[in-house]
N, C-alpha and C positions, 0 to 999 in steps of 0.2 A: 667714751667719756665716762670716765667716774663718779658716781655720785656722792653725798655726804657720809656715808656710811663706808665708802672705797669700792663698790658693788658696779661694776660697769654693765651699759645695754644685755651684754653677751652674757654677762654672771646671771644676770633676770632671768633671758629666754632659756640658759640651763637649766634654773631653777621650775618654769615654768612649765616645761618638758619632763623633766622628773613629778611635777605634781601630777600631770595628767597622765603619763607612764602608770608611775604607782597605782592610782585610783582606779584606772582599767584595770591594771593586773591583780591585784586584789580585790575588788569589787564588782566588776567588768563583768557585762557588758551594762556599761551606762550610755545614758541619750546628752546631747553638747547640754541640754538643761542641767542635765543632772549633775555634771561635772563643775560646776557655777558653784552651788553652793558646799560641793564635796572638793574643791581645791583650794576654796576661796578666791578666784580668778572672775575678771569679769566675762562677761558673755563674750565682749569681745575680743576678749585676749583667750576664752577657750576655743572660740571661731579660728583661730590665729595660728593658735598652737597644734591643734587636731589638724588643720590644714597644711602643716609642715611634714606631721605626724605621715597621714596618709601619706603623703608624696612621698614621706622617704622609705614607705612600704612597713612602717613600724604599725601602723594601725588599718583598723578595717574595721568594715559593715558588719554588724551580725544580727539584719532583719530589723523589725520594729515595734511599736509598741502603741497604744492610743493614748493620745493628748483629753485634758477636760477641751469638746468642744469644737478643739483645732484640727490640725493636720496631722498624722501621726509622728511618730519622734522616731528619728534612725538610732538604732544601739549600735555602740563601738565598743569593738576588743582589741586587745593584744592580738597581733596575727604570729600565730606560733610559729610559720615556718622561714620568718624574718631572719631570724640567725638561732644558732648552736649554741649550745654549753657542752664541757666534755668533765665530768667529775671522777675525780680516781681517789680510791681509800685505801693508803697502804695498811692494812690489816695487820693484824698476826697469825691469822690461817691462811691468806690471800691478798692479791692486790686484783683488786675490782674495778672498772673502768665502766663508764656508763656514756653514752651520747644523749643530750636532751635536745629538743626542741627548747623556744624560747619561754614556752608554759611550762615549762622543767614535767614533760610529756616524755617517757623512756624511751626514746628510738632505737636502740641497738645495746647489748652489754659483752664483756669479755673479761673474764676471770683466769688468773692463773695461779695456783697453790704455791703456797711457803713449803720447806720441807726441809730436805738438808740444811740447805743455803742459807735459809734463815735469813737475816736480813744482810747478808751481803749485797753492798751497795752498786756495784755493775748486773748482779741477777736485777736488784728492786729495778733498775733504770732501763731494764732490758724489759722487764714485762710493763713494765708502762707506756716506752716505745712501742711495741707489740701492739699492746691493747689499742690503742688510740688509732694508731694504725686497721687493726681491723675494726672498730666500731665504724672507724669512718668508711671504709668498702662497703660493710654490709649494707648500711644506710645507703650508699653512692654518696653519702653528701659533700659537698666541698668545702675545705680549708680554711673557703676565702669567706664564709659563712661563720667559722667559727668566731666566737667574741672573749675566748681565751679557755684554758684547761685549768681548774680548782683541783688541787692534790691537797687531800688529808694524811699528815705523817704522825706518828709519834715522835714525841721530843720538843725538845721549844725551838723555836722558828726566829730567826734574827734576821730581816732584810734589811740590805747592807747598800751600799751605793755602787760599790764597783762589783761586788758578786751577786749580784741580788739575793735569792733566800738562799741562806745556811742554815743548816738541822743540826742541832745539839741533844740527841737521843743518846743521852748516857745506857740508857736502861737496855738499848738493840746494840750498844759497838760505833755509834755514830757520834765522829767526834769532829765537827766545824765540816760538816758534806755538805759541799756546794752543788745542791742538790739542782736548784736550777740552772747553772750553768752547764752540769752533766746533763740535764736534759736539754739544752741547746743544742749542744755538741754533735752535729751527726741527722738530728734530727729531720724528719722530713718538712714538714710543718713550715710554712711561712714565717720570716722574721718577724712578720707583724703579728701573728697570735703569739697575745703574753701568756705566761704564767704564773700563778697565781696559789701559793704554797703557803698552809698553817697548819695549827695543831690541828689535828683529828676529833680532840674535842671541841673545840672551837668551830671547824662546821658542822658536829652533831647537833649542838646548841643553835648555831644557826639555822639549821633544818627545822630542828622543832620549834623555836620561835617563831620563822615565818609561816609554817603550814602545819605546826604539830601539838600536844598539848602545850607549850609554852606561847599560843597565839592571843594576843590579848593582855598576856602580863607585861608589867614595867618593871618587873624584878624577878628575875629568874636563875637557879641554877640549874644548868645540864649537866647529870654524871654521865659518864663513857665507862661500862664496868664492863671489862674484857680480859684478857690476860692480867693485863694491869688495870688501875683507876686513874681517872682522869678527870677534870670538871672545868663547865665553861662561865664566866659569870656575866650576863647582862644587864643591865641595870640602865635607869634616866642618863647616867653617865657615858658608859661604856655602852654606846648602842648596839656596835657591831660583835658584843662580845670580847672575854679577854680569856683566854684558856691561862688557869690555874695548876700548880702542880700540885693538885693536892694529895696522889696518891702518895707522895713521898714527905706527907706531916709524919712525925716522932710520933705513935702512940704507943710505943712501951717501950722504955730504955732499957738498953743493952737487952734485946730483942732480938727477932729471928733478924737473919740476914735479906736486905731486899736486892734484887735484879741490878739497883743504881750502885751498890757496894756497901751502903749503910745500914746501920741497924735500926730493926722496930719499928720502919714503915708502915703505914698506913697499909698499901700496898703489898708489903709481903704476909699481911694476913686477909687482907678483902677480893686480892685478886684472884682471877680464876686458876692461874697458874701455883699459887700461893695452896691455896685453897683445896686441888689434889693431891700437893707435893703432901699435905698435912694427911690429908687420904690414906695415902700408900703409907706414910709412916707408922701410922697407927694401926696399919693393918689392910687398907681395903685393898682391892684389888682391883682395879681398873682394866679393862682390856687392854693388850699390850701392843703398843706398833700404833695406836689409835690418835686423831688428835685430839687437839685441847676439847673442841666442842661436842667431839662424839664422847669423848671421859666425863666430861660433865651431863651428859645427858645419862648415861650410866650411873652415873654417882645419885641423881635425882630420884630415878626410878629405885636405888637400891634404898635409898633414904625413907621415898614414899612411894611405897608397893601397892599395889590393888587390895581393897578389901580383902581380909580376911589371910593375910599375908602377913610375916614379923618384917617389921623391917631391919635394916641394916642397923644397929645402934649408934657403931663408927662413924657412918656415915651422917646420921641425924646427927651428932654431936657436933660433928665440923660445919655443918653448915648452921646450926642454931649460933655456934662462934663464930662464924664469919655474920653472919644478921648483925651480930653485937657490934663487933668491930664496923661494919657497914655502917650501922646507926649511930655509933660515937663519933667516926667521919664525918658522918652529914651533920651532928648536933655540933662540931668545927664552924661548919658552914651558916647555920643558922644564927651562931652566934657571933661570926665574923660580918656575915654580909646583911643579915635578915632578911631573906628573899620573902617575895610571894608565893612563889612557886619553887619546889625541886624534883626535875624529871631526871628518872632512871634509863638511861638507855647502853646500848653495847648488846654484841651476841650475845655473854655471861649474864648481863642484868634481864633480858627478851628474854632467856631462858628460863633463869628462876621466875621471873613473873608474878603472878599471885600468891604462889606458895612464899616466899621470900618477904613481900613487903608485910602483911602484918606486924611480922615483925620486926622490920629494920623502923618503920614507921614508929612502934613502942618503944624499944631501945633509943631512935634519934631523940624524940620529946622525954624521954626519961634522962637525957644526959646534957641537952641542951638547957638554957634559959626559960623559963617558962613563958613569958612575953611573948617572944620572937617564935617559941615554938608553939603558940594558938596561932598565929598569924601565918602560917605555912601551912601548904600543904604538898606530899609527897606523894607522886605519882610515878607510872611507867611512863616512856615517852610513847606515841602515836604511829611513829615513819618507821617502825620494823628495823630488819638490819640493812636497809639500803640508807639509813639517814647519814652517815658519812659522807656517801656519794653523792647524795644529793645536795648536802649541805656546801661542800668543794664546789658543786655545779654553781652554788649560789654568791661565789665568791667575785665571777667574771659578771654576773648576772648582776650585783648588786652594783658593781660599779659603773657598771653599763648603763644603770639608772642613774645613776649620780655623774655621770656626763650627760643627761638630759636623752639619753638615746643614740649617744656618738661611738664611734668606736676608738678604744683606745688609740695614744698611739702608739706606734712599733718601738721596740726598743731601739735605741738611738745607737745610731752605727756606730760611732766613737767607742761604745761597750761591748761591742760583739765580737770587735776582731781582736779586743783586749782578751776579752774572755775564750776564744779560739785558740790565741796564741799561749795565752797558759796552761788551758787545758791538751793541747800538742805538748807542749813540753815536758811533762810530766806522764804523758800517753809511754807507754812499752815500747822498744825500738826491737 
């Protein structure tokens, strides 16, 4: 039955199930008192809900606590090893695969390096098969536990109804990759674990909004500074986040050339890749054969040497211009969205770290709005460089909440032997 608002019985106890999921899992371990006035639920609909909770192995005891007076209060938690997450970050040095428990607790990891190949798209589908494949051995865990695999790619992400996600990574060579269909295809994995594919920035930002310095704001932007730039915006609106392209804003016509083909990107001057080509041409000398993140850790040291040392001149020069550029990016952002908050994260941005922000932080509020940029503040993000991975984990996870604790269901057979049969046809004879 429906009610006035069109909300049937079944749409309640969802909802109801997601409030007291949440509130354990970020808050947890609470006592049934506690979760009354932290869901707004009455006592006896959290009696109701916890008790369904248990039975279906979603929650558990975690000891107790004294009442004024009474009897003491049982604490309940999330019980972590109810089901799996599996988070994969196609990087630009690597594709990284992670297993979590349900507390996005790291049970097992497998990385396999970019190199030649580069993003060719049968190697990227090959080491994610791999990977996922061996998390799950080492762990023993099983399949039928998993509640879906979160992949952070570069590019923008279109799911589609009959192919589900398509990656449009102008910037790697990826043009309409029916990325989750290739990963269907062969697979070992049960039909019923879905998958679950976006931007890269967009679970970085996820990551740090639920468990990183973005915990607590209503308005956030997460940059992803790596090879390229990336950024995610969340907002009252946009809960789950919406990844921006904003490494490819215009800031200087008829400009260097960017990765995507155009000129004067944003991106072909703030990214990391950008940022040694400018290196080498001016002179520095990078270790040769090395990657992105070992050249840049070279470039940092030759920039800023130990006491009593000259440093690199080249070197300082390019990255005080990339600060600038950095900061007129973000004073973009400021001025577009007016966040509360803007976290720095990616290997490139982890790396420069302290040294880097004073002054991308000067440069942003010297370029932006004055308003908007008192009102902000610019930070590193918290979750290191697993925050991709994690943030991908948190993709199956967060849905998994918003089914009240159900598991998806499997893709619908109608779609799989669609997408079978295409993907054979087009397979190598």
């Amino acid at each position: 039955m429906a009610g006035r608002n069109g909300r049937t019985v079944r749409d309640l106890r969802r909802a109801n199930r997601t409030a007291v999921l949440q509130r354990l899992y970020f808050d947890g371990p609470l006592s049934r008192f506690e979760l009354g006035p932290a869901t707004g639920l009455s006592s006896g609909s959290v009696s109701n809900v916890v008790a369904d909770l248990v039975a279906d192995g979603l929650v558990e005891e975690a000891g107790s606590v004294d009442s004024d007076g009474g009897r003491p209060r049982t604490l309940l938690r999330v019980a972590p090893h109810s089901g799996h997450m599996i988070g994969v970050d196609v990087g630009e040095t690597r594709v990284r695969v992670e297993l979590f428990d349900l507390t996005l607790t790291e049970l097992a990891r497998a990385e396999r390096p970019l190199e030649q190949q580069g993003y060719d798209v049968e190697v990227i589908v090959g080491h994610i098969r791999d990977g996922i494949a061996e998390v799950l051995a080492t762990e023993g865990a099983s399949p039928e536990l998993l509640l879906g695999v979160g992949v952070g790619v570069p590019g923008i992400v279109e799911h589609t109804a009959d192919r589900g996600a398509v990656v449009h990574g102008q910037t790697i060579g990826w043009d309409a990759v029916p990325l989750e269909e290739l990963l269907r295809f062969g697979s070992q994995l049960p039909d019923s674990v879905r998958y679950f594919i976006d931007n890269g920035a967009k679970t970085l930002g996820q990551a740090e909004m639920w468990f990183g310095a973005g915990r607590g704001a209503d308005d956030a932007v997460v940059v992803l500074f790596g090879s390229g730039v990336g950024a995610c915006l969340v907002s009252a609106e946009v809960e789950h986040g919406r990844a921006v392209e904003w490494g490819h804003l215009t800031v200087r016509v008829r400009g260097r050339r960017c990765r995507c083909g155009a000129l004067g990107c944003l991106e072909a001057y703030a990214g990391a890749e950008s940022l040694l080509a400018r290196w080498r041409e001016e002179g520095g000398r990078p270790a040769e054969g090395t990657d992105e993140e070992t050249a840049l850790t070279a470039m940092l040291a030759a920039a800023y040497p130990p006491e009593g040392t000259e440093p690199d001149p080249v070197a300082l020069a390019v990255l005080e211009e990339t600060a600038e550029y950095l900061g007129a990016g973000l004073s973009d952002l400021i001025n577009l969205f007016q966040p509360e908050r803007i976290l720095i994260g990616g290997w490139a941005g982890l790396q420069l770290g302290a040294r880097f922000l004073p002054a991308v932080r000067r440069y942003a509020t010297t370029y932006a709005l004055r308003h908007p940029a008192e009102q902000v503040t610019i930070d590193l993000g918290r979750l290191g460089p697993d925050a991709v991975t994690v943030g991908a984990a948190i993709l199956p996870l967060a849905d998994f909440f918003g089914r009240g604790g159900r598991r998806a269901e499997p893709v619908s057979a109608d779609r799989l032997p669609a997408w079978r049969a295409a993907l054979e046809e087009r397979a190598p004879r």
